[in-house]
C-alpha positions as CSV (number, residue, x, y, z in Angstrom):
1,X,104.3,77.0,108.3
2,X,102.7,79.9,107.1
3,X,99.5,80.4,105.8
4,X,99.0,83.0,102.6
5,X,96.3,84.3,101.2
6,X,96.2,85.9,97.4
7,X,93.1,87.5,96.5
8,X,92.5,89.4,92.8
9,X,89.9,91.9,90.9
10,X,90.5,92.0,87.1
11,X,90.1,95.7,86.7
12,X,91.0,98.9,88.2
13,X,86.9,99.9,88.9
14,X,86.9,96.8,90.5
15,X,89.6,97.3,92.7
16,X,88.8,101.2,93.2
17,X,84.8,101.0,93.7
18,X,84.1,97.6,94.8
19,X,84.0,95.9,98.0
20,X,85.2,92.2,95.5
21,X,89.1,92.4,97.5
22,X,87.9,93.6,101.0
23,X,85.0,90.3,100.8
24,X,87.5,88.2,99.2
25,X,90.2,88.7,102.4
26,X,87.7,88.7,105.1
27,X,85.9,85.1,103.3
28,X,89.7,83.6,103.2
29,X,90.5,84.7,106.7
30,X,87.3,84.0,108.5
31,X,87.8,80.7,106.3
32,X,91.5,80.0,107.8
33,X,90.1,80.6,111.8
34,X,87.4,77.9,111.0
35,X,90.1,75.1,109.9
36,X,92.4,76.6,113.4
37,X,95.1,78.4,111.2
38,X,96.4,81.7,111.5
39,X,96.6,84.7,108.7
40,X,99.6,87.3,109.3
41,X,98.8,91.0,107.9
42,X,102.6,90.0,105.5
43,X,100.9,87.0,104.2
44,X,97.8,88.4,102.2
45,X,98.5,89.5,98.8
46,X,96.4,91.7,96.5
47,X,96.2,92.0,93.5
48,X,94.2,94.9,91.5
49,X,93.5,94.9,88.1
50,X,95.4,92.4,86.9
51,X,93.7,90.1,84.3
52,X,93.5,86.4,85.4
53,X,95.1,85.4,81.9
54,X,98.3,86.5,83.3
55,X,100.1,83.7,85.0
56,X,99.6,83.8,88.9
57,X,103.3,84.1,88.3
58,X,103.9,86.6,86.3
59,X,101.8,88.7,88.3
60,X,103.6,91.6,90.7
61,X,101.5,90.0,93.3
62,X,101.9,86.4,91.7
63,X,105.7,87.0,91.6
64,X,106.3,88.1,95.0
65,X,103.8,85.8,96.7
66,X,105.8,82.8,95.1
67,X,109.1,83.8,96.4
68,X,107.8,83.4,99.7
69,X,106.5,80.3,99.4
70,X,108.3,77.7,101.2
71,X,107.9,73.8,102.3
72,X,104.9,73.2,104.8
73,X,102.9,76.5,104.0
74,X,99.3,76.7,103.1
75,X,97.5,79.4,99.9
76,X,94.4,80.3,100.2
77,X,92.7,81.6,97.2
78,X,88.3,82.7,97.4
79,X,87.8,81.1,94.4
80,X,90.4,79.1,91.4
81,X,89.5,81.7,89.1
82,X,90.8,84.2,91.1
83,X,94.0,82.6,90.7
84,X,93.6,80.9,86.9
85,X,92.3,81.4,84.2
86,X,93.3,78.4,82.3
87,X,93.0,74.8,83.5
88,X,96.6,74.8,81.9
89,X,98.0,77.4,84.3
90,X,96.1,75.7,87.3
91,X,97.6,72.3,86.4
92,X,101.2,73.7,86.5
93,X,101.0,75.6,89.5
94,X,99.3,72.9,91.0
95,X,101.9,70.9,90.3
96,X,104.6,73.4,91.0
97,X,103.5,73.8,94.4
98,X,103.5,70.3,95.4
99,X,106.3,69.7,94.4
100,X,107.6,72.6,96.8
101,X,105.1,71.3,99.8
102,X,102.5,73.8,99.6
C-alpha cells in the first residue's frame, strides 16, 4: 500500500511566487503521520499551473499519478478542488478509483 499525495496551483505566479504547493505538501503529509501512514518523496505529485478544468487525468501530473495507482493505495489531496473542478469529474474519478481499491 502506498500512500500518494497530488497537490496543484492553477497558475504559473502561483506555482513560481507562492508558498500554495509547499503548504499544500507539508498540510497532506503532516496530515498522513496523524492517521499512522507513511509519504515516500516518489509518491507526491505536483502540479503547477495547470487549470483545475482539466481532468485530474489529463493532467501530466494527473496522467502519471494514475498509472501508479494500484489496489490497496491511499490519495491524498489538500482540498477536492485541488483535484476537480466539476462535481462530474469528481464523481467519475471517484468512481474510477474504487473500482481500482484506492
Amino acid at each position: 500500500m502506498t500512500v500518494f499525495i497530488y497537490t496543484r496551483v492553477s497558475t504559473s505566479l502561483q506555482a513560481d511566487d507562492g508558498n500554495s504547493l509547499e503548504t499544500q505538501v507539508s498540510q497532506l503529509k503532516s496530515y498522513a503521520i496523524t492517521k499512522g501512514m507513511t509519504v515516500g518523496d516518489e509518491a507526491v505529485f505536483v502540479e503547477k499551473g495547470v487549470s483545475g478544468s482539466v481532468p485530474l487525468r489529463d493532467r501530466p501530473k494527473g496522467q502519471l499519478l494514475w498509472s501508479r495507482l494500484t489496489k490497496g493505495d491511499s490519495l491524498l489531496l489538500a482540498k477536492l478542488d485541488r483535484g476537480f473542478r466539476s462535481s462530474k469529474d469528481a464523481i467519475t474519478t471517484l468512481h474510477d478509483l474504487k473500482e481500482k481499491g484506492v
